[in-house]
VOGU-3710 file (C-alpha; in Angstrom, 3 decimals, decimal comma):
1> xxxxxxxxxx> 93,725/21,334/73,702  92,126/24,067/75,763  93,745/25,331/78,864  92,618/25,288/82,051  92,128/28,108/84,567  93,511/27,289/87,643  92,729/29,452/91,248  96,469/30,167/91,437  98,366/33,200/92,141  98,543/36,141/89,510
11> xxxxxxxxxx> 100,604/35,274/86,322  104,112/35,037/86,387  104,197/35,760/89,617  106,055/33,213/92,650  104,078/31,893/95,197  104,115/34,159/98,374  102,695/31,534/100,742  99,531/33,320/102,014  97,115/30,546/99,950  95,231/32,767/98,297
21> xxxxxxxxxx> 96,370/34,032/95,088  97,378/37,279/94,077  94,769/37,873/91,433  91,562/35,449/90,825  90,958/33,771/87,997  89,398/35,706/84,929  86,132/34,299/84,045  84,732/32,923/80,923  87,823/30,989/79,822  89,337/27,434/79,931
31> xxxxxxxxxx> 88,550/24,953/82,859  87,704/25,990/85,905  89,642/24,526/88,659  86,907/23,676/90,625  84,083/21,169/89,052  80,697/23,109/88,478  79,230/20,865/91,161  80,808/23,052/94,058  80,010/26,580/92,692  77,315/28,715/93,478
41> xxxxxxxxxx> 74,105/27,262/93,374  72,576/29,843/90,859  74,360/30,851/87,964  73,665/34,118/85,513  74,691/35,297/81,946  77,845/36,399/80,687  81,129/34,997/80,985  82,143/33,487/84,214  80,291/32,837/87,191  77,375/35,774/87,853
51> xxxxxxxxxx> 77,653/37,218/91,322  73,604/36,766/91,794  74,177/33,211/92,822  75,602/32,270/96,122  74,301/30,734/99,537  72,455/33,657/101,473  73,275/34,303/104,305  71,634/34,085/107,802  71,093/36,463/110,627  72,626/35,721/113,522
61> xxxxxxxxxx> 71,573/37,053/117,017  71,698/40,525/117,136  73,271/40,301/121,368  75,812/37,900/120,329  77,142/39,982/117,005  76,723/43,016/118,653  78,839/41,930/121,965  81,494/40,379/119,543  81,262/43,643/118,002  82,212/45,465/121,127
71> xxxxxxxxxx> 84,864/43,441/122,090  87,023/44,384/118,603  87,226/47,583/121,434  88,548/45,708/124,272  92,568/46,652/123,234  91,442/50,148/124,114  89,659/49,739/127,404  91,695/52,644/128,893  90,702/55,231/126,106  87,107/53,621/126,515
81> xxxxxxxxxx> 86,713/54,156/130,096  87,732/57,607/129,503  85,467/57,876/126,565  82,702/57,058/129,468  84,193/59,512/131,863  84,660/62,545/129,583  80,540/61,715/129,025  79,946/61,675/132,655  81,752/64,691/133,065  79,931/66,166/129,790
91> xxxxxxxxxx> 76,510/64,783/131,323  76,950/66,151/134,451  77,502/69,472/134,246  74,749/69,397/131,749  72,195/68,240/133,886  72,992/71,271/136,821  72,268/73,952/133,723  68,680/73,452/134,186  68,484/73,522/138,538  70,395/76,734/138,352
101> xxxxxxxxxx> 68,174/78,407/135,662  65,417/77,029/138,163  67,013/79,128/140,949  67,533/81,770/138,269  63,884/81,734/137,957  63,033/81,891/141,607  64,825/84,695/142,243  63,310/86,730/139,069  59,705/85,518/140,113  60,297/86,292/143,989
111> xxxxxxxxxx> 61,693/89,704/143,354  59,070/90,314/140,916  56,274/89,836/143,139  58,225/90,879/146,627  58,332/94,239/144,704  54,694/94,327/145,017  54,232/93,628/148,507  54,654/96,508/151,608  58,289/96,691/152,928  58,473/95,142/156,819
121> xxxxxxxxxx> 56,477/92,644/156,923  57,642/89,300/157,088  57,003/86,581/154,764  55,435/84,511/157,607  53,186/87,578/158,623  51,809/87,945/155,031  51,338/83,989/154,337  49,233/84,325/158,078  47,674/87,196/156,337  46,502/85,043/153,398
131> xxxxxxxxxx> 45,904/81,530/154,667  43,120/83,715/157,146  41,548/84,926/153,909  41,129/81,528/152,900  43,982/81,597/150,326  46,477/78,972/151,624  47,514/77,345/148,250  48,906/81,506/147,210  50,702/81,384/150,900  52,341/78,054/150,406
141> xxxxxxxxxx> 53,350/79,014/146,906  54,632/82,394/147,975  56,940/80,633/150,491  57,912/77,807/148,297  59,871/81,025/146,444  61,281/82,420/149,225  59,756/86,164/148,456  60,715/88,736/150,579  58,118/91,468/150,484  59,699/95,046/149,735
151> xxxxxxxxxx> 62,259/93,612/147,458  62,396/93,693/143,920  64,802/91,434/141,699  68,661/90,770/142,960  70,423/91,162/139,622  73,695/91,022/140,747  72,369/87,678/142,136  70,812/86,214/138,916  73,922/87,400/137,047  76,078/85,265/139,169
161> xxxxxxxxxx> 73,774/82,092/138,496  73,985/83,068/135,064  77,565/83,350/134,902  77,764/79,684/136,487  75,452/78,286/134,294  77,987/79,789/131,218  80,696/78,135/132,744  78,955/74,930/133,328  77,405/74,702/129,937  80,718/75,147/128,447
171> xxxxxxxxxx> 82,791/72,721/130,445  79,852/70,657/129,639  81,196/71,391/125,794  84,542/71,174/126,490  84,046/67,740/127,544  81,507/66,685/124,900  84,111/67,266/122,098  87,084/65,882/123,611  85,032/62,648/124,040  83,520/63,132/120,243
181> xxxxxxxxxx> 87,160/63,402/119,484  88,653/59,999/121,576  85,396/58,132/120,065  86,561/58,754/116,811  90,477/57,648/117,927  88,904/54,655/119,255  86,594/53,619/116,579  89,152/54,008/114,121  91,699/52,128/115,684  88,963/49,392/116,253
191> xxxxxxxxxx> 87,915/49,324/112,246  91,887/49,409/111,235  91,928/46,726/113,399  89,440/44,658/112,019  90,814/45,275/108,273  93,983/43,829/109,341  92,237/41,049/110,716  90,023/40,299/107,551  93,308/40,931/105,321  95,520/38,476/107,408
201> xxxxxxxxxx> 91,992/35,965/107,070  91,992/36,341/103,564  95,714/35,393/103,445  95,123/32,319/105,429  91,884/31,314/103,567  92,070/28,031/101,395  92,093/28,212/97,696  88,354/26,413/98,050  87,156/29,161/99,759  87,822/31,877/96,619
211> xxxxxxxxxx> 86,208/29,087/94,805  83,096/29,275/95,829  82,697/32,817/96,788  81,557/35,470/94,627  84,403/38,195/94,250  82,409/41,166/94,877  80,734/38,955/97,604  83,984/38,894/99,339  84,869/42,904/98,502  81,631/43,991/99,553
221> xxxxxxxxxx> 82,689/42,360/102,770  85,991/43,684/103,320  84,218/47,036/101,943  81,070/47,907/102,372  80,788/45,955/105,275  83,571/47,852/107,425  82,592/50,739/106,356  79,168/50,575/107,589  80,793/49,137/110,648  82,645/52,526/111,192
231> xxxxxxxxxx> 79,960/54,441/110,707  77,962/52,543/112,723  79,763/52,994/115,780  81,144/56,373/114,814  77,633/57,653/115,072  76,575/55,374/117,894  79,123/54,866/120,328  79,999/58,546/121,746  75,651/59,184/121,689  74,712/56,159/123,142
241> xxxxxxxxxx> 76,910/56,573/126,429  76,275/60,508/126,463  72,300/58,765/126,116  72,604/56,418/129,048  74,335/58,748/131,269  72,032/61,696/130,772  68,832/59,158/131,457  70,553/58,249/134,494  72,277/62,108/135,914  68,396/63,494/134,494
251> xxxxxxxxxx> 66,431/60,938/136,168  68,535/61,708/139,528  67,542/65,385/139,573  64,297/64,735/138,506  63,838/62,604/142,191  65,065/64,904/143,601  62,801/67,752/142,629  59,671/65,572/143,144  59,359/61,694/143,306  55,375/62,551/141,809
261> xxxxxxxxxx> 56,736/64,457/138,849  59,485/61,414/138,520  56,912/58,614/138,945  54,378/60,175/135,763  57,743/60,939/133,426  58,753/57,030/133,928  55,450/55,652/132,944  56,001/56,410/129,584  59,622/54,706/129,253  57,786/51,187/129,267
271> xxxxxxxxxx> 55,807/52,053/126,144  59,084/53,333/124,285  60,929/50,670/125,108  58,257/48,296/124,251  57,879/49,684/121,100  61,601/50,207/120,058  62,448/46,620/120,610  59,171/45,699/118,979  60,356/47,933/115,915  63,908/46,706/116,132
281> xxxxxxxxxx> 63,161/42,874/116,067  61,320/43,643/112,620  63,921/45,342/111,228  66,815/43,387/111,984  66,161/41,017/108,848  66,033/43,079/106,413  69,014/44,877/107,310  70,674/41,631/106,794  69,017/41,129/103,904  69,703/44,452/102,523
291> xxxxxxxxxx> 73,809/44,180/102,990  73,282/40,676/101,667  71,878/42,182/98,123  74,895/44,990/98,095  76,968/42,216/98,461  75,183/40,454/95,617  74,847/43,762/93,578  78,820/44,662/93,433  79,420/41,384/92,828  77,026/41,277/89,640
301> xxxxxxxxxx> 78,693/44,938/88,602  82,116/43,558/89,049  81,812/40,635/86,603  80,064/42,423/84,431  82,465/45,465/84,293  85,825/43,056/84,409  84,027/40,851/81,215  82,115/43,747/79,611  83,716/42,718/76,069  82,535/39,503/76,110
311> xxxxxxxxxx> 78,664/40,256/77,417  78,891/42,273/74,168  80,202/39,703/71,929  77,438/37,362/73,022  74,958/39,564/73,134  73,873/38,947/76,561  73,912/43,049/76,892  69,997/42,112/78,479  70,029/39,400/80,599  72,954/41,117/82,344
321> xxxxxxxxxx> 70,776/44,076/82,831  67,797/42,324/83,538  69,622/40,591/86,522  71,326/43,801/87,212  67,622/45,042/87,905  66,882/41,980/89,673  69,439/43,088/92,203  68,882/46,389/92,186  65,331/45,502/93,065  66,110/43,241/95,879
331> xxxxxxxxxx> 68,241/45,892/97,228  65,800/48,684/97,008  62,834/46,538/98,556  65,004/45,373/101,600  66,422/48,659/101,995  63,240/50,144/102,217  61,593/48,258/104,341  64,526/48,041/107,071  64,832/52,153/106,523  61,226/52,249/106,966
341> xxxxxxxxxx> 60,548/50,079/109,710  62,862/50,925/111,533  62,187/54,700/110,764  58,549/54,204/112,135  60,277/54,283/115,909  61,526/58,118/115,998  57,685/59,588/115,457  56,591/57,150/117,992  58,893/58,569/120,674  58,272/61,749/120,142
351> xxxxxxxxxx> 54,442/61,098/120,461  55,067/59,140/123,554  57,591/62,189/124,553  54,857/65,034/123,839  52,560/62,983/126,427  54,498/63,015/128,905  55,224/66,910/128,613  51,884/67,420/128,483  51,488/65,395/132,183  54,180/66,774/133,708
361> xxxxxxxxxx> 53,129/70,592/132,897  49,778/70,131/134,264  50,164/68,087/137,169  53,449/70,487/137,925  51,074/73,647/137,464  48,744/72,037/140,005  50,896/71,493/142,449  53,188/74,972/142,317  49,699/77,120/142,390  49,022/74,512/146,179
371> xxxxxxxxxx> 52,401/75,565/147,095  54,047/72,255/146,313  56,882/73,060/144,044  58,328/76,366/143,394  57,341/77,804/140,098  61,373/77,287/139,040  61,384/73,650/140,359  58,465/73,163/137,767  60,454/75,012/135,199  63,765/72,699/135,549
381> xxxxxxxxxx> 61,758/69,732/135,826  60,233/70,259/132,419  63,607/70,753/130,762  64,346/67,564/133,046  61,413/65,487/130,958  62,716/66,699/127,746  66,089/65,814/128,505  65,147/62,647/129,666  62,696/61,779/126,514  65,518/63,186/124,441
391> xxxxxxxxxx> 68,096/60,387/124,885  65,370/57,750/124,932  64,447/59,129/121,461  67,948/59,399/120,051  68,629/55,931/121,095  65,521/54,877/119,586  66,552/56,557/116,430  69,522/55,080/116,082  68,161/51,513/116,095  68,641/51,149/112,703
401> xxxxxxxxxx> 72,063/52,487/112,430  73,277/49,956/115,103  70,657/47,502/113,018  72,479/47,964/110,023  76,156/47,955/111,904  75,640/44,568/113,633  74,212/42,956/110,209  77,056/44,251/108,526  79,328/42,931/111,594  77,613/39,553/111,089
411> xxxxxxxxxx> 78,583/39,397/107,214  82,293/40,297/108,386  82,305/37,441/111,201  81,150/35,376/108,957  84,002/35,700/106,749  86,462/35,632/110,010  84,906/32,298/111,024  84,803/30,570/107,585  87,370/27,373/108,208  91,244/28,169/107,215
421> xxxxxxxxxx> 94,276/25,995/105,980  95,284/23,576/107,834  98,188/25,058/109,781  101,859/24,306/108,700  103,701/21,602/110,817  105,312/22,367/113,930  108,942/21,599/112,875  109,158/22,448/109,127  111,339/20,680/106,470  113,548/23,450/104,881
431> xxxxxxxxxx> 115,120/22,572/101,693  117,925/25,383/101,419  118,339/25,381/97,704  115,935/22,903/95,984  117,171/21,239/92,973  113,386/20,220/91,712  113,221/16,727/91,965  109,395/16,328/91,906  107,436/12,885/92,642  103,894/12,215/93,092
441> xxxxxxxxxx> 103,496/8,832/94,883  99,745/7,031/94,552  98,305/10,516/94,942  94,289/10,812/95,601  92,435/13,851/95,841  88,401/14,612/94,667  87,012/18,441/94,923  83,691/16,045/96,057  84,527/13,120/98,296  81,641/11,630/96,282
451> xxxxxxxxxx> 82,982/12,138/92,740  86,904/11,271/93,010  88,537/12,979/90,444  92,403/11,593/91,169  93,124/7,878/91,760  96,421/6,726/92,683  98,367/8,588/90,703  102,572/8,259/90,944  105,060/10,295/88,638  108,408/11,023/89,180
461> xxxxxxxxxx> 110,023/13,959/87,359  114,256/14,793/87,390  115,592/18,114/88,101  115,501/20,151/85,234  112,850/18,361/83,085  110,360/19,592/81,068  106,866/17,964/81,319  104,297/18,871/79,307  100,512/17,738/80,650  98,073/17,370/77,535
471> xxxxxxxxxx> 94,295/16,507/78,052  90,961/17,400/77,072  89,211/19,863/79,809  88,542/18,471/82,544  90,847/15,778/82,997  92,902/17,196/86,051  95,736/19,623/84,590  95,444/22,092/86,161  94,653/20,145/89,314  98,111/18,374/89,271
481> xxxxxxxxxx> 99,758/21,807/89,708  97,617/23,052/92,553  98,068/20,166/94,657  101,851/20,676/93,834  101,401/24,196/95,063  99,335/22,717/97,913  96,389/25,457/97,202  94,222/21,604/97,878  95,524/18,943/100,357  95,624/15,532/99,291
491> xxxxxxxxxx> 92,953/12,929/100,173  95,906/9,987/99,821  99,208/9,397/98,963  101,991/12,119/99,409  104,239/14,784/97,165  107,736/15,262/97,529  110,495/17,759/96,631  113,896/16,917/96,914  112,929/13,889/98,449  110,665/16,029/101,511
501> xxxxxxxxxx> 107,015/16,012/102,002  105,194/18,640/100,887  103,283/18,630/103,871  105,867/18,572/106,193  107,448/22,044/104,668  105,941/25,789/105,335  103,816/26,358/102,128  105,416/29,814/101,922  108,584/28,019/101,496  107,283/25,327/98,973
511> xxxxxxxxxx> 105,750/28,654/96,971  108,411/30,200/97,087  110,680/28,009/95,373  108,064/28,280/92,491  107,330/30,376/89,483  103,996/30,664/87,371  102,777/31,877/84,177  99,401/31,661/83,454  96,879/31,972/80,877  95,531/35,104/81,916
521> xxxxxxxxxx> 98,321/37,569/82,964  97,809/39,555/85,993  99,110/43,102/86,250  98,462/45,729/89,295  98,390/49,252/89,182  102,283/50,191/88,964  105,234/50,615/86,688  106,383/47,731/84,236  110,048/47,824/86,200  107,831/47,107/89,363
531> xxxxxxxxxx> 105,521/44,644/87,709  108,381/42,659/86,633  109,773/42,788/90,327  107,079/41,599/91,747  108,307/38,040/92,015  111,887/39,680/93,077  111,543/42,807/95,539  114,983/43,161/95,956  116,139/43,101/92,519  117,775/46,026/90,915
541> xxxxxxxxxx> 116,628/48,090/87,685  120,282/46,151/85,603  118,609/42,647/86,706  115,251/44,045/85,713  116,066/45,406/82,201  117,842/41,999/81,590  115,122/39,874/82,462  113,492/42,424/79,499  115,798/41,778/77,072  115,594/38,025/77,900
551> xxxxxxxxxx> 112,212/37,676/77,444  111,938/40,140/74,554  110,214/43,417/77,026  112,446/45,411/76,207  112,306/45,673/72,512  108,363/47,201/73,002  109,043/49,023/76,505  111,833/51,263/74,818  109,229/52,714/72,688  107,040/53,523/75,489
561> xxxxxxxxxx> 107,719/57,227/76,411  108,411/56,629/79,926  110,159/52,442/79,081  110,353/50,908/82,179  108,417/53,714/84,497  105,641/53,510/82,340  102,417/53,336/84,804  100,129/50,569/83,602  96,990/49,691/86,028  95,601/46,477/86,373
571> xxxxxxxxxx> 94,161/45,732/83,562  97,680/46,321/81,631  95,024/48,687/78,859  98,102/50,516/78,495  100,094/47,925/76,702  98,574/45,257/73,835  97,711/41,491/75,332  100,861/40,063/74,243  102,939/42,664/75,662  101,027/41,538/78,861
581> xxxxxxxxxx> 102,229/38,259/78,744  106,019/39,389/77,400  105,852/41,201/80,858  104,241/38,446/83,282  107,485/35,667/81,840  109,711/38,204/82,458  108,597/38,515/85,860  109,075/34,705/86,862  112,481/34,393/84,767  113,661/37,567/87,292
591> xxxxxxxxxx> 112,168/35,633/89,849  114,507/32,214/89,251  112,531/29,658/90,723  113,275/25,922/90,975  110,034/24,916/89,453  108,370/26,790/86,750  104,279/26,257/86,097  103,171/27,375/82,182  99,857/27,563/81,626  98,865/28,572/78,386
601> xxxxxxxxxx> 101,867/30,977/78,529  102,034/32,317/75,193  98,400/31,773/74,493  98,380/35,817/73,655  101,662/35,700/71,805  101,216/35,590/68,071  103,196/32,803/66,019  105,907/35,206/65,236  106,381/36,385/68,657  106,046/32,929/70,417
611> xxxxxxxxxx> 108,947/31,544/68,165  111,006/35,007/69,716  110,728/33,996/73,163  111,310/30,238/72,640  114,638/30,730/72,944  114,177/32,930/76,116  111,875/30,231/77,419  113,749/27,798/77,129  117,225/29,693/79,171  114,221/30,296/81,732
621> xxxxxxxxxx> 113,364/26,230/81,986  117,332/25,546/82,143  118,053/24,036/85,071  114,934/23,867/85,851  112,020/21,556/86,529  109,271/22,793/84,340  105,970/21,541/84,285  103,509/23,169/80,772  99,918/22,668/80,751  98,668/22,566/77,116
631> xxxxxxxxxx> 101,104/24,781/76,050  101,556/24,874/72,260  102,758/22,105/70,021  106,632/23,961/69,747  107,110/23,451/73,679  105,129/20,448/73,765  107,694/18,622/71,406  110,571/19,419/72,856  109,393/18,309/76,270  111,218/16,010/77,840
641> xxxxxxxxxx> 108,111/13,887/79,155  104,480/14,072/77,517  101,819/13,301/80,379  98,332/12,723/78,898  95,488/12,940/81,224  91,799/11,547/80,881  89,359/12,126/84,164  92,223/12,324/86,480  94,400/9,791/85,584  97,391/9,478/83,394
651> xxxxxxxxxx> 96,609/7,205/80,232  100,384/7,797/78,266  103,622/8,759/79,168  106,874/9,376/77,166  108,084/11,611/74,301  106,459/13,557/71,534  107,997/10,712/68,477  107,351/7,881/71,651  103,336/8,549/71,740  102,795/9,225/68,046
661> xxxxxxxxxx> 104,293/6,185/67,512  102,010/4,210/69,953  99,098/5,631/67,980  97,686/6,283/70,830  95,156/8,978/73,050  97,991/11,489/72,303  98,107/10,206/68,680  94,427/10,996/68,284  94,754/14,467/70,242  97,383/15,621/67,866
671> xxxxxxxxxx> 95,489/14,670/65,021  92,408/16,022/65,655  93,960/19,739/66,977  97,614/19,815/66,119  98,249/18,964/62,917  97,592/22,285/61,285  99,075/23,888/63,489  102,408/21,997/62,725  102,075/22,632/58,974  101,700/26,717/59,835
681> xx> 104,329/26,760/61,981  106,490/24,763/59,974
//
């Protein structure tokens, strides 16, 4: 009898109501609780599911994603707007630097060449002088800089302008960090945020859902995936309104100057626009599809690292690295064409950018030497263009980090959208202290509404029983106790406890009143007193080291140089895979549940240490109703009712002596697989 592997919560643990488990199911052993049919499409080497399968996913809209993506900011639209003002403020002081070096410039050219004209005469005499030698365009441009003839340069005057433009720039500064500084505030609070979000998803999330997801799919998600996310708008958010400000405060001044000069320096803006969004609409896939093969890729190295031994055993050391490379590959040629294509967009704007200097320095020459513009006018203006090309070139540039943000956004939506448990009724059935009287009445359910697995199935089960459910792989085990634990909703029929409807109670409160020890023991990183705990928060260290000498713990933890504070991570590679178990059936006896789910629970305990903890198990089940999924033949004979199952349906009921002497399914099951084990234990 093999066991099956139910999508339950981690081992030994009591339900705590969020739906989605505390640790997912180990791959490569026993039945899977969902039918093959409803898994990934493709499926890899190794033990367990292989993360390369999968539905890919689609690209949605970049607008939509990326406005959804802005509104996670909305909670902080006060530290936003000022986020936007502290850029103003940083934008506009910036953009007077370059008009006063312009005047700076004026001064230094007019006292230069003042110094070289003869003291008295007026500027209007010597422009007569000049336009009456037939050189007007020198007049005009000598009055366009105010020169006064006589005088040389007014230092004391250029010192002042210089002395305002060191106060401006650093206001300018001043500004520009304490909005680098909210951004960051705001960004973070944004991205926490959106983790809690994901997390409290995640808790609502149907059992179905873990299913037929890839785990490193989903922890590339709530990863990767956010953490692009913060980058993303880290890098974006604070440059991209400093961007659009400066284009706007630049192109003001620049109007200002001259409406000519203004009118060449816009006609490039068309063309880099043109060719940004031209650039970005290529890209945009394969920065989807690029996240889409991380998510793939971690999900591959997470398998294969959690079921490393077996790959090895099998041999399939190859195939797992040739689909390891298959990723890898994917990865690298999406990644490199969404980094390239998208990289193609900065050495376009600055070619576009280097045009339009070149335009605006010769028609601005031109028109200071005919008196036009002053030669400082000309001077700002040019630091104008570059400032204005500047931010149309960093925004441009960072078209592929706000690319890459909203595709990662989209993989994160995605998840937030996906459909969630049915919510709990309005006006819940609470049960106080259940007493574990469990009945199934006609009870339907089918993972595919085409393939019905469960067909009107009734049981009835006392307080304090012990049932033991026997079948060959397949048959619905395992499925029994997760519609008990409502991870699945029923297609027909209804549950009970104590009389009550499942589904009229809060599943945290039907979880709660349940304990489980699985097949595969779960552990997190932590001390074996906290481990055992886990089902109990509250319980104290004496009600922890008894639940240890009930279930035999304490015997191996007292030779453990730290006992009970021994650190053990999640993998429990600390202690042997026995001890593992010993520690997970501690944990639900501490935990004193009303029902108690065994699955395989002493599957890692050898014969000698199994026939230790009967006695514990069976002061755990006291009192209890108990419900043991091919457990071994010792707990399966002292059951109180045998259940065999064949393709969802219960073929014989009764008593170990009962169904041997009906000769029988259960007859021919113990036959065929218990009957030397009852000779060795015996």
């Amino acid at each position: 009898m093999s066991g099956e592997q139910p999508g339950t919560p981690g081992a030994g643990s009591t339900g705590n109501g969020d739906g989605t488990g505390n640790g997912a199911p180990a791959p490569g052993t026993g039945e899977r609780a969902v039918p093959a049919r409803v898994a990934p499409p493709q499926r890899g080497f190794g033990p367990g599911r292989m993360m390369g399968g999968g539905p890919v996913d689609k690209s949605l809209n970049f607008g939509p994603s990326a406005r959804r993506l802005l509104g996670e900011l909305r909670p902080q639209r006060l530290l936003v707007g000022l986020v936007f003002l502290l850029g103003a403020m940083s934008v506009g002081f910036s953009v007077i630097g370059p008009r006063l070096l312009g005047d700076a410039t004026n001064l230094v050219f007019g006292g230069y060449i003042g110094r070289k004209l003869p003291r008295g005469t007026s500027l209007s005499e010597l422009a007569a002088r000049l336009r009456h030698k037939g050189q007007g365009n020198v007049a005009a441009m000598l009055q366009s800089m105010h020169v006064r003839p006589g005088q040389g340069i007014d230092f004391g005057h250029v010192g002042q302008i210089l002395l305002l433009v060191l106060v401006v720039y650093v206001v300018s500064f001043g500004a520009s960090l304490a909005q680098g500084r909210i951004t960051a505030l705001v960004v973070q609070r944004a991205v926490a945020r959106l983790r809690e979000k994901v997390q409290a998803k995640l808790s609502r999330l149907p059992l179905r859902y873990f299913d037929i997801q890839p785990r490193g799919e989903i922890l590339s998600r709530v990863t990767n995936d956010i953490d692009n996310i913060s980058q993303s708008m880290q890098q974006t958010m604070g440059q991209v309104t400093t961007s659009l400000l400066t284009i706007v405060g630049v192109l003001v001044m620049m109007m200002l100057i001259s409406p000519v000069l203004s009118v060449i320096a816009l006609v490039t803006v068309p063309a880099s626009v043109f060719i940004a969004s031209a650039v970005a609409k290529r890209s945009q896939p394969h920065f989807v599809a690029q996240w889409t093969a991380t998510g793939h890729l971690n999900g591959h190295i997470e398998e294969m690292y959690t079921g490393h031994s077996l790959v090895k055993v099998f041999g399939r050391r190859k195939e797992a690295e040739a689909r390891f490379a298959e990723h890898n590959n994917a990865l690298f040629t999406s990644s490199f064409r969404a980094q390239f294509i998208s990289g193609v967009i900065q050495p376009a704007m600055t070619f576009i950018g280097n045009i339009n200097y070149v335009l605006v320095a010769v028609v601005g020459g031109l028109r200071v030497a005919s008196g036009q513009l002053s030669l400082g006018d000309v001077q700002a203006f040019i630091q104008y263009s570059r400032q204005f090309s500047q931010p149309i070139n960093q925004v441009a540039s960072m078209a592929n980090l706000l690319q890459s943000g909203v595709a990662s956004a989209e993989r994160v939506f995605a998840l937030l959208d996906a459909p969630e448990e049915p919510p709990g009724p309005e006006h819940p059935v609470t049960l106080g202290a259940p007493r574990g009287y469990v009945s199934f009445e006609h009870v339907r359910f089918s993972y595919d509404p085409d393939n019905p697995l469960i067909e009107d199935l009734s049981l009835a089960v006392e307080p304090g029983q012990t049932v033991a459910i026997v079948g060959p792989t397949g048959a619905g085990k395992t499925t029994l106790v997760n519609l008990l634990m409502r991870f699945y909703d029923l297609d027909g029929g209804r549950i009970t406890l104590d009389g009550a409807d499942i589904a009229t109670m809060r599943r945290e409160d039907l979880r709660a009143a349940t304990g489980m020890v699985l097949q595969d023991t779960w552990l997190f990183n932590g001390t074996i007193a906290e481990n055992i705990s886990y089902g109990a928060p509250g319980a104290t260290r004496e009600k922890v080291e008894a639940a240890g000498r009930a279930t035999h713990v304490d015997h191996f933890v007292r030779t453990l140089p730290e006992g009970y504070d021994t650190v053990i991570d999640e993998e429990g590679s600390s202690v042997s895979a026995g001890e593992r178990q010993l520690i997970t059936i501690a944990r639900a006896f501490l935990a004193e549940p009303a029902i108690l789910i065994l699955d395989e629970a002493t599957s890692s305990v050898d014969t000698r240490t199994e026939v230790l903890i009967q006695r514990a198990m069976n002061r755990l089940r006291a009192g209890r109703t108990s419900f043991v999924i091919a457990h071994r033949l010792s707990t399966i004979r002292d059951a109180d009712l045998i259940l065999v199952m064949e393709a969802g349906r219960i073929v014989e009921r009764g008593t170990h002596a009962e169904l041997l002497a009906a000769g029988g399914a259960y007859s021919d099951l113990y036959a065929a697989q218990f009957a030397q084990a009852v000779s060795e234990v015996g």
